[in-house]
C-alpha positions as a printed NumPy array, in Angstrom:
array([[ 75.902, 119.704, 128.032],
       [ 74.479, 116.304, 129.334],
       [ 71.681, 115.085, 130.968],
       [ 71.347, 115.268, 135.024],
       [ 71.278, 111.415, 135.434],
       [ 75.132, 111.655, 134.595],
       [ 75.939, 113.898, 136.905],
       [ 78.347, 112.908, 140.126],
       [ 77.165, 113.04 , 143.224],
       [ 78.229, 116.358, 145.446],
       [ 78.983, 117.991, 142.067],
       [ 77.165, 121.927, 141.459],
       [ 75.274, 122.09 , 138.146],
       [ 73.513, 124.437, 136.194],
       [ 70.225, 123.51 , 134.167],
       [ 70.792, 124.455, 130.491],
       [ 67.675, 123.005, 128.677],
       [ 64.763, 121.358, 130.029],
       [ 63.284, 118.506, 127.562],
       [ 59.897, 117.166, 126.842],
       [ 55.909, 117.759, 126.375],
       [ 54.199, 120.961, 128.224],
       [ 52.97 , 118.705, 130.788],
       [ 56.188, 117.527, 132.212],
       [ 58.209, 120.839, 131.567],
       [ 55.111, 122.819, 133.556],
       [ 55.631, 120.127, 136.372],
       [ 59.477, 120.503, 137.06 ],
       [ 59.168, 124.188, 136.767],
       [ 56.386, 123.66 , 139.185],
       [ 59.135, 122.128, 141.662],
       [ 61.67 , 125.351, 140.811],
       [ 63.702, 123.492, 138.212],
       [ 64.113, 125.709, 136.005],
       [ 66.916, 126.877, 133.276],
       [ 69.338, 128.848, 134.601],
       [ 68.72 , 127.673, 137.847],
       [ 72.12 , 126.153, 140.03 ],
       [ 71.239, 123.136, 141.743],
       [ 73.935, 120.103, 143.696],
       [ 73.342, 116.273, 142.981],
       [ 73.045, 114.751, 146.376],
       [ 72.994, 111.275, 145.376],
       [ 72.731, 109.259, 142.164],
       [ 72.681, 105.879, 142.332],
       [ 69.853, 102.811, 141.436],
       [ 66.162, 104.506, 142.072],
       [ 65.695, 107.607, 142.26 ],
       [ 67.992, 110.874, 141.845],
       [ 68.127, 113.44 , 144.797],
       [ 68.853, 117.179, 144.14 ],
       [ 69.603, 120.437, 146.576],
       [ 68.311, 123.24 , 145.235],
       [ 67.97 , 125.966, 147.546],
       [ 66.735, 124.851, 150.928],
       [ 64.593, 122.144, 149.278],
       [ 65.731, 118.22 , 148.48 ],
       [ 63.806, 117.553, 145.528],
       [ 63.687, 113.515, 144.2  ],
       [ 63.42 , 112.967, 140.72 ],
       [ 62.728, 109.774, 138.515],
       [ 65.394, 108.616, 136.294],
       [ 63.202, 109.001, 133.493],
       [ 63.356, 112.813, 134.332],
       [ 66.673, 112.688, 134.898],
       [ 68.059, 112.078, 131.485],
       [ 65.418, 114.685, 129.887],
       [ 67.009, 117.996, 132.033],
       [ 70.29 , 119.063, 130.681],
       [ 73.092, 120.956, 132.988],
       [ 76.592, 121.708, 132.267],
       [ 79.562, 122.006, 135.122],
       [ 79.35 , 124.929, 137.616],
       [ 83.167, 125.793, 138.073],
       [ 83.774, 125.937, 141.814],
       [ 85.324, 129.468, 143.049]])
């Protein structure tokens, strides 16, 4: 488990854990990020960190970034 801002880009993740006060776990749930859920890192470099997760891009603070948890999706 580690936190999304580690992730490579292009790379399929699954959320594990989502941490942090009811306000900001209600607003990323909000968005659809939720536990369980399988999202792609699109890119990760300086700024902000872009996600695919269904047909939506979704851009998330790096702030956010190291407070959601994934683990590796294993491709096939």
């Amino acid at each position: 488990m580690m936190p999304l801002s580690m992730v490579e880009e292009k790379r399929l993740v699954r959320i594990v854990r989502i941490i942090g006060g009811r306000g900001f776990v209600s607003r990323v749930m909000n968005m659809g990020i939720n536990e369980g859920e399988i999202i792609k890192v699109l890119n990760n470099t300086r700024g902000l960190l872009l996600i695919s997760l269904g047909n939506s891009r979704i851009a998330l603070g790096r702030g956010a970034s190291f407070r959601i948890f994934v683990e590796y999706v294993k491709k096939g």
